[in-house]
N, C-alpha and C positions, 0 to 999 in steps of 0.2 A: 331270646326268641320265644314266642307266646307258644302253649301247646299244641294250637291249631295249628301253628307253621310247622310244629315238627313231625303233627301228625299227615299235612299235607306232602310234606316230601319224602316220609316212609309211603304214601298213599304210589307215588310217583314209581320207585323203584319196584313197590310189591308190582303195581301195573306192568311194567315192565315185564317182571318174568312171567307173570300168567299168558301175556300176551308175544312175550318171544320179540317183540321192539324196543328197541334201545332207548333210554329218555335222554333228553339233552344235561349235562351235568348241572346239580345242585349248587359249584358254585356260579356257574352261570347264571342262576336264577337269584339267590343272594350271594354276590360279591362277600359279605359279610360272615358266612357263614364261617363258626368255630368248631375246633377240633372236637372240643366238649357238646355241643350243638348235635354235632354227626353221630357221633356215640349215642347221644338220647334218641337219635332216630335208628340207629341200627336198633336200639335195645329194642322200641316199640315194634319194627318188621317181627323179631325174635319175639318177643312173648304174645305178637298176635297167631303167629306161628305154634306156637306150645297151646296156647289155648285151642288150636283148630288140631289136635291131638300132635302133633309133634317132639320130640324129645332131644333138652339138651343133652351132649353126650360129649363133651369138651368144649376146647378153645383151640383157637388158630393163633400163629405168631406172623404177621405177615413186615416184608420187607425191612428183614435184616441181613441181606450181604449185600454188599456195595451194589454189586449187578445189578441186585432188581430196587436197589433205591437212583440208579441210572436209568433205569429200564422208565421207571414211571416217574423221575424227577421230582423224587422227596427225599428227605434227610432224619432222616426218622422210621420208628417203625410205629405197626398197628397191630390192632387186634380183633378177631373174629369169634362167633359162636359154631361150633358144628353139631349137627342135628343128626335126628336118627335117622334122615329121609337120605343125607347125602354120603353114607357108606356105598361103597361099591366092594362087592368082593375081588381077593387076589386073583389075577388073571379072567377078569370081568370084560364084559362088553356096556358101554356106553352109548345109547341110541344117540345121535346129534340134536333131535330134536327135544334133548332133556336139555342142552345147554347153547348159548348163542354167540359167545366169542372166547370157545376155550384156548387153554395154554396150560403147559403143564410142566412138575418142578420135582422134585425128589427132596427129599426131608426125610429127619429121625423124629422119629414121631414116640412122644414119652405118653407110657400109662402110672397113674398113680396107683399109691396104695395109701396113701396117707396125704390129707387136706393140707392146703397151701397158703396161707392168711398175711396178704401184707399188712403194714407196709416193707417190712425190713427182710424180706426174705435172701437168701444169700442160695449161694452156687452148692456149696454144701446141703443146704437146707431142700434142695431139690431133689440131690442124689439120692439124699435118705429117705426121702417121699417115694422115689421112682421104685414104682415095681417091676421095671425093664422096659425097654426099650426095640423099637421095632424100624424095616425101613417101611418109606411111605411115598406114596405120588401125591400133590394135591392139585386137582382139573380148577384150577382158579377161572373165573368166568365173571363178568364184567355187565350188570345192568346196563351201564352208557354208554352210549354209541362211539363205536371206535376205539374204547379206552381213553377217551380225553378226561384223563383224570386229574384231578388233584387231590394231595393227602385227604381233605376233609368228605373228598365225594368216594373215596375206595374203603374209606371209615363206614359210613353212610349205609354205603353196599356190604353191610358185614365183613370189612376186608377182604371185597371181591371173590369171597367165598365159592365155592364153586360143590364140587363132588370129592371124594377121598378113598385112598385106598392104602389099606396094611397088610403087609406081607412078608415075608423072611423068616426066619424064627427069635423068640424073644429071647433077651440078653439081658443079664442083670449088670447095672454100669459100672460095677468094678471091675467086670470082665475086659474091660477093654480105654481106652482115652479116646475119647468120643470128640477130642481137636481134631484126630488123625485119622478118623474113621474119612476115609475115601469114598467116594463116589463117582461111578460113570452114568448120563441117562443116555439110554439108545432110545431111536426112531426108526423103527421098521429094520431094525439089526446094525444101525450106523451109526456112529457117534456124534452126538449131539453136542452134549460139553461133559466138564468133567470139574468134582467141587471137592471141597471138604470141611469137616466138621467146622472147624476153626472161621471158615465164612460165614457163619453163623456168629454177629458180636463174638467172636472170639473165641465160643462157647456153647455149642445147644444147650445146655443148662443155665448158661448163663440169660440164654434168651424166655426160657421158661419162668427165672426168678425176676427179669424184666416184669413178665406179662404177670403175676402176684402182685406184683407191687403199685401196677399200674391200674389194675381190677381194684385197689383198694375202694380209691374215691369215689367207686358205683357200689360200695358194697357187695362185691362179689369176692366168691372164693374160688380157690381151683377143689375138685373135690377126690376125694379117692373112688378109682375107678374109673375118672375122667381119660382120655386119648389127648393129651397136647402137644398138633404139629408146631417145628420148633422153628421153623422157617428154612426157607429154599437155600442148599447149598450152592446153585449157580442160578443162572437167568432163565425165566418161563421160556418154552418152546411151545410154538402156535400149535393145533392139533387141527387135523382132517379127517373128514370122513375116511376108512380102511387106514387107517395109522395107528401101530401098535407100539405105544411105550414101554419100554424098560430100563428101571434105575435098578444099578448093580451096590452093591455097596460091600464093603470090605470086611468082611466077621458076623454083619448081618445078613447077608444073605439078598434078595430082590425082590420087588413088586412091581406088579405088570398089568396094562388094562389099555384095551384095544376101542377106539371107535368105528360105528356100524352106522349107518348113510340111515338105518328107521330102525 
């Protein structure tokens, strides 16, 4: 695909969120389009982003438990950029008009202390990088209308990137086996679902040495200092105006963040 095509369909999605309307999905528009194709258009939204002063400040893992490769009818995961603009604080208010088709998901969310270099990164080679570990909400939120998505259009979309939030107290991963780390997420004090580490490929580290190894062939690294969510331990739950999340988590503690109607 020529440069022009991939700067026209990064053109598309950026439209989208400045304007808060949904575009009709990317691969509607090429049938053809590759996994590889999507990624060059995510990267170009991202560095047109950074240049308009913005700041990388991690990576997203997105659709590694079964659920939400159910949820959106792919068999694989992705991966996303997170910026400085989409932090939200613990126990924050989210205006609706910052996002257009949120959902929301509970994740361990890894900070580095030491850089990530694939290709051959391993589970080990993660732990020894991580400088603890935290829990985390990710408001994943959707350019296309409806979510008619396919693998190549939620790529496209920064892995349907949305807002984030970290919370609990931090844990260093020897502390604990991070298969077994439990999780509950409430909705307004109700139980929504309930996940655990191990729905994460098996692993939230292991999902993190995924996402190393997969950054290889863009030349990128994971870096120290970076925030990498590890992917959703159960399936996105829709959000509403006055709906207050909270994912509880087992040793680490919770993180909480309410939506407000403006």
């Amino acid at each position: 695909m020529e440069d022009h095509r991939i700067s026209a369909l990064a053109d598309l999605l950026a439209e989208a969120e400045r304007t808060g309307q949904g575009t009709q999905p990317l691969t509607a528009l090429h049938e053809d389009l590759t996994i590889e194709q999507a990624y060059h258009v995510q990267l170009t939204n991202i560095e047109r982003r950074v240049k308009a002063g913005d700041r990388i400040v991690g990576k997203k893992i997105g659709l590694t438990s079964l659920a939400m490769q159910k949820l959106l009818g792919v068999d694989q995961p992705d991966y996303g950029h997170l910026l400085e603009s989409m932090v939200i604080e613990n126990r924050g208010e989210i205006p609706m008009r910052r996002v257009m088709q949120p959902k929301v998901e509970g994740e361990i969310a890894f900070v580095l202390k030491q850089d990530l270099i694939g290709p051959r990164v391993t589970v080990l080679d993660v732990l020894q990088a991580t400088d603890y570990v935290v829990p985390a909400l990710e408001i994943v939120d959707s350019r296309v209308s409806d979510w008619k998505i396919k693998l190549p259009d939620t790529i496209a979309d920064n892995a349907s990137s949305g807002l984030y939030v970290l919370g609990g107290r931090p844990m260093k991963v020897e502390e604990l086996d991070l298969t077994q780390v439990g999780m509950v997420l409430y909705r307004n004090g109700q139980i929504e679902n309930t996940g655990v580490g191990a729905a994460a490929l098996g692993n939230p580290a292991a999902c993190v040495a995924w996402l190393a190894n997969a950054l290889f062939r863009f030349g990128i690294t994971l870096k120290a200092g970076e925030v990498i969510l590890s992917g959703a331990l159960s399936a996105a739950v829709n959000a509403q105006p006055g709906d207050t999340f909270t994912a509880r988590f087992a040793h680490l503690g919770e993180a909480s963040v309410s939506f407000t109607l403006d």
